[in-house]
C-alpha positions as CSV (number, residue, x, y, z in Angstrom):
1,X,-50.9,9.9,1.4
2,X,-47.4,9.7,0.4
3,X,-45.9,6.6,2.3
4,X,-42.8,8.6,3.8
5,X,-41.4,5.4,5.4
6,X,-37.5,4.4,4.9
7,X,-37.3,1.5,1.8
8,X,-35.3,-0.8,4.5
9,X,-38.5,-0.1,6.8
10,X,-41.0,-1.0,3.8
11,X,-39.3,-4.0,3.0
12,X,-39.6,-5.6,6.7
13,X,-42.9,-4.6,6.4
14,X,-44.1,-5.1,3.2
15,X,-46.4,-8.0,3.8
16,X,-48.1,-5.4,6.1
17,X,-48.3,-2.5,3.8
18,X,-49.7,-4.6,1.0
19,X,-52.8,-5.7,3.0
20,X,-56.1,-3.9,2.3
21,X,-56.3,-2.5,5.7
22,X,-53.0,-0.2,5.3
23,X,-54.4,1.2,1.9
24,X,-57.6,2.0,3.5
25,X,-55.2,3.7,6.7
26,X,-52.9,5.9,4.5
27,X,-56.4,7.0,2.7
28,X,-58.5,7.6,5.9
29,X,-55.1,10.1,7.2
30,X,-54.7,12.1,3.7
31,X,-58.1,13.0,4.8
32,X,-58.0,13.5,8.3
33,X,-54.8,15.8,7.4
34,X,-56.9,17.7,4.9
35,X,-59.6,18.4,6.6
36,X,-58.7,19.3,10.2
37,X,-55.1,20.3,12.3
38,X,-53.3,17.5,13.0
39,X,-50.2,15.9,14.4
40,X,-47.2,15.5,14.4
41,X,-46.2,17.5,10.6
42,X,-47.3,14.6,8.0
43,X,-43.7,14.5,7.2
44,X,-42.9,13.0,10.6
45,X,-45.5,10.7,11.3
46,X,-43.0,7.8,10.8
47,X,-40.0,9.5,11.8
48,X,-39.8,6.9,15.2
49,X,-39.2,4.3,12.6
50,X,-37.0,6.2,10.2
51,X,-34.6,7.6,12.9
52,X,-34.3,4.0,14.7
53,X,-33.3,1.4,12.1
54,X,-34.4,-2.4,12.5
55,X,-31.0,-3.1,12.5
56,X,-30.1,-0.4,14.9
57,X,-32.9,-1.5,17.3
58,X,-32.1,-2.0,21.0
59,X,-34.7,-0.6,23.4
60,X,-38.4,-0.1,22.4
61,X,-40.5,2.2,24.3
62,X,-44.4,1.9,23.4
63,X,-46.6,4.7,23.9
64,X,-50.1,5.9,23.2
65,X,-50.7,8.5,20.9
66,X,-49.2,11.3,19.8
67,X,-49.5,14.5,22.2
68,X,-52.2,16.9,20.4
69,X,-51.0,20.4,21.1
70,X,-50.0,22.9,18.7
71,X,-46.5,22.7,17.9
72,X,-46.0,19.8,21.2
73,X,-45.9,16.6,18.8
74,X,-42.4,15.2,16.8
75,X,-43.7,11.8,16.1
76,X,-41.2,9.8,18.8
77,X,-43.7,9.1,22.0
78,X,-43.4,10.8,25.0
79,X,-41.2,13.4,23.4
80,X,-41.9,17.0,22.2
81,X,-40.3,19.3,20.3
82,X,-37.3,21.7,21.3
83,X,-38.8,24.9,23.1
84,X,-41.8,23.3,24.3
85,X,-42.5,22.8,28.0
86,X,-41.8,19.5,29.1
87,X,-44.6,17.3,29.6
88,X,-45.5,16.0,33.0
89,X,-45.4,12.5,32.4
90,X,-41.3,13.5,30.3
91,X,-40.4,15.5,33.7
92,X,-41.4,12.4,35.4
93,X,-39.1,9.9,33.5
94,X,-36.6,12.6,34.1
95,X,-36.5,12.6,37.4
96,X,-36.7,8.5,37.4
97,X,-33.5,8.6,35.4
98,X,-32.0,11.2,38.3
99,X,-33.1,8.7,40.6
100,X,-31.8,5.3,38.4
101,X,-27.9,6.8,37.5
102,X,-28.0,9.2,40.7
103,X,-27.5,12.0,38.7
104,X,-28.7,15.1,38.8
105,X,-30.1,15.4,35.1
106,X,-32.8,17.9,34.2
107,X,-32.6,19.1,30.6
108,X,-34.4,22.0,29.6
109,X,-35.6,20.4,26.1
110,X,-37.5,17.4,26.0
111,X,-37.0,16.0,22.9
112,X,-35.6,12.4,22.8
113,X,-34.2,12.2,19.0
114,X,-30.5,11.8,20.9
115,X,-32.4,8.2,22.4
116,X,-33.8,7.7,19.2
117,X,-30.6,7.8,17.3
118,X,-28.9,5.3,20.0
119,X,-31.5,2.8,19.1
120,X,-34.6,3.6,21.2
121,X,-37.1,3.0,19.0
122,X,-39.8,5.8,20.6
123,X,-43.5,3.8,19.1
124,X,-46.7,5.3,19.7
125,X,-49.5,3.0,18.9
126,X,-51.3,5.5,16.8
127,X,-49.1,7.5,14.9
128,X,-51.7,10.7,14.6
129,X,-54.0,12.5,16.6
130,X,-56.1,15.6,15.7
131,X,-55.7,19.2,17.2
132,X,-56.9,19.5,20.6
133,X,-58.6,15.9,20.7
134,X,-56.3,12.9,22.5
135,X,-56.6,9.6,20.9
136,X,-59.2,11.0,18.2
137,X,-57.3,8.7,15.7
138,X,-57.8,5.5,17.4
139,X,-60.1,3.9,15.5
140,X,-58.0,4.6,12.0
141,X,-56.5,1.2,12.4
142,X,-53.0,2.1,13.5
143,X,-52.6,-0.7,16.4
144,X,-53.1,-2.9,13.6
145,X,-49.8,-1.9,12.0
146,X,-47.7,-0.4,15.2
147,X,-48.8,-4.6,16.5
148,X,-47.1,-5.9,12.8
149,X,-44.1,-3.2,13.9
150,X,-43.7,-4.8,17.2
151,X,-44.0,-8.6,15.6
152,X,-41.4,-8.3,13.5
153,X,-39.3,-7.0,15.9
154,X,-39.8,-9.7,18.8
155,X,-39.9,-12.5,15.8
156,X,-36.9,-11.8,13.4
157,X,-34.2,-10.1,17.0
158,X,-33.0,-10.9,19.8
159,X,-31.9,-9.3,23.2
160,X,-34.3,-6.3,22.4
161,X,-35.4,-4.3,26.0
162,X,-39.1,-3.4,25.7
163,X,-40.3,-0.9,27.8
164,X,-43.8,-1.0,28.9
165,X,-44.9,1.6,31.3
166,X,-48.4,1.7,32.2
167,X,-51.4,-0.6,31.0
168,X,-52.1,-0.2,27.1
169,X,-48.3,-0.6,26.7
170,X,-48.5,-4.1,28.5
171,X,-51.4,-4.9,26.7
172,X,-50.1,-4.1,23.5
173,X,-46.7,-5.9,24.4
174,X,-48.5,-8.7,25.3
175,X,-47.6,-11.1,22.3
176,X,-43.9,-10.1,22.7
177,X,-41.5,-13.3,23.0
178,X,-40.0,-13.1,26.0
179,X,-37.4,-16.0,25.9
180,X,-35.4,-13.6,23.4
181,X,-36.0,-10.8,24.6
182,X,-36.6,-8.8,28.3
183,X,-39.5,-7.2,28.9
184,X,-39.8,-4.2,31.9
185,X,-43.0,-3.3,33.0
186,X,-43.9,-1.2,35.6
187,X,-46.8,1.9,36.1
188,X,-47.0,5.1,33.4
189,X,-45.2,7.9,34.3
190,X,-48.2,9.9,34.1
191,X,-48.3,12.1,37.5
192,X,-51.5,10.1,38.0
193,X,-49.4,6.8,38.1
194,X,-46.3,8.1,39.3
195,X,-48.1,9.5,42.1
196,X,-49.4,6.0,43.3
197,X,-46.0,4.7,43.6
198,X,-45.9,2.5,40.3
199,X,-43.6,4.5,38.6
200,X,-40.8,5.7,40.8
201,X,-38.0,3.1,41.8
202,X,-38.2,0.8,38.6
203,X,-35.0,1.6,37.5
204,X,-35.3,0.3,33.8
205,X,-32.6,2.8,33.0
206,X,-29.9,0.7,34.7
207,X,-31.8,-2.4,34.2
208,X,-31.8,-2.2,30.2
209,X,-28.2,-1.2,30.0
210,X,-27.4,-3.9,32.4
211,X,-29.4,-6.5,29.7
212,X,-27.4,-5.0,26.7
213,X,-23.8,-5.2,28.9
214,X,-24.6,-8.7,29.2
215,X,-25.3,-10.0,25.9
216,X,-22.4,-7.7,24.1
217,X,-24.7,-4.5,23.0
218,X,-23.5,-0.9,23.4
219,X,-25.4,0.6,26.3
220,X,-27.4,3.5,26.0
221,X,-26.5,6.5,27.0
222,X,-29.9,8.2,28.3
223,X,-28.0,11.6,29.4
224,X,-27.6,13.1,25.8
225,X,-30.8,14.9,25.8
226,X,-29.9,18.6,25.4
């Protein structure tokens, strides 16, 4: 598989894309991408990294996988492509952001590039999925390098916001160094979650531009999605 990763990216990580493992990865995908429907476009899968710069970085928001319907999946977590219905767990963070400015803010597209470009760095922990089959593409070794991903960034910034909504992300943030940085946490926007009251009232919007005020970052402006 062609390694479609930015060269500032591969040089953070080139200790990472050097190992065995990552070979074996990028080999086990070509396949998987040959052989059966998957997502997002091969051309995207590290588009959440190519969009957001290491240098650019403010917020990170960790997800699972991507989403595995036709046509749903852009490679930035929890977002979807323009002229697809927004997802439940999306309308959800929607309507905590209403909540958090005290707004009223429902966009009819629920794509998050415009966060991405601001320097939310939108990181699933597996960057593929096939067709029709959630988290098929767990086992293809892709925590391995979304964890290296999310090292680098706790080790080598500082003042980062990391976003972990629901278990797996505090589970995979759980290594992040927190003297540097602030960590949110709170339940997964699923309606599952959200529904059990440990999603609604966290106000991380407010709270991460609050963190960035304070140590001199540009605050993030959450209300450009189209």
């Amino acid at each position: 598989m062609k390694l479609d990763l930015s060269i500032a990216w591969q040089t953070i990580l080139l200790d990472e894309i050097e190992k065995p493992y990552f070979k074996y990865l990028t080999e086990q995908v070509e396949q998987e991408y040959n052989s059966n429907i998957c997502y997002p476009p091969k051309e995207l899968i590290f588009v959440a990294l190519n969009t957001c710069s290491f240098d650019d970085i403010k917020v990170v928001i960790i997800g699972q996988d991507p989403y595995h319907g036709a046509g749903e999946a852009n490679g930035l977590c929890f977002s979807v492509n323009d002229g697809i219905k927004i997802p439940p767990s999306l309308r959800n963070i929607y309507r905590e952001l209403n909540n958090d400015l005290g707004t009223v803010f429902m966009p009819i597209s629920g794509n998050l590039d415009s966060w991405a470009k601001q320097g939310v760095l939108l990181l699933n922990a597996t960057l593929t999925v096939r067709k029709d089959s959630a988290n098929s593409h767990k086992n293809l070794k892709w925590n391995v390098f979304t964890d290296a991903v999310i090292e680098k960034i706790s080790d080598k910034k500082e003042h980062v916001v990391f976003l972990l909504w629901g278990n797996f992300a505090q589970k995979k943030g759980i290594k992040i160094n927190r003297n540097k940085n602030l960590v949110l946490e709170c339940g997964h926007p699923s309606p599952l979650s959200a529904n059990q009251g440990k999603w609604f009232g966290n106000k991380h919007f407010t709270k991460t531009n609050e963190y960035l005020q304070q140590n001199a970052i540009e605050i993030i402006n959450w209300e450009t999605v189209k």
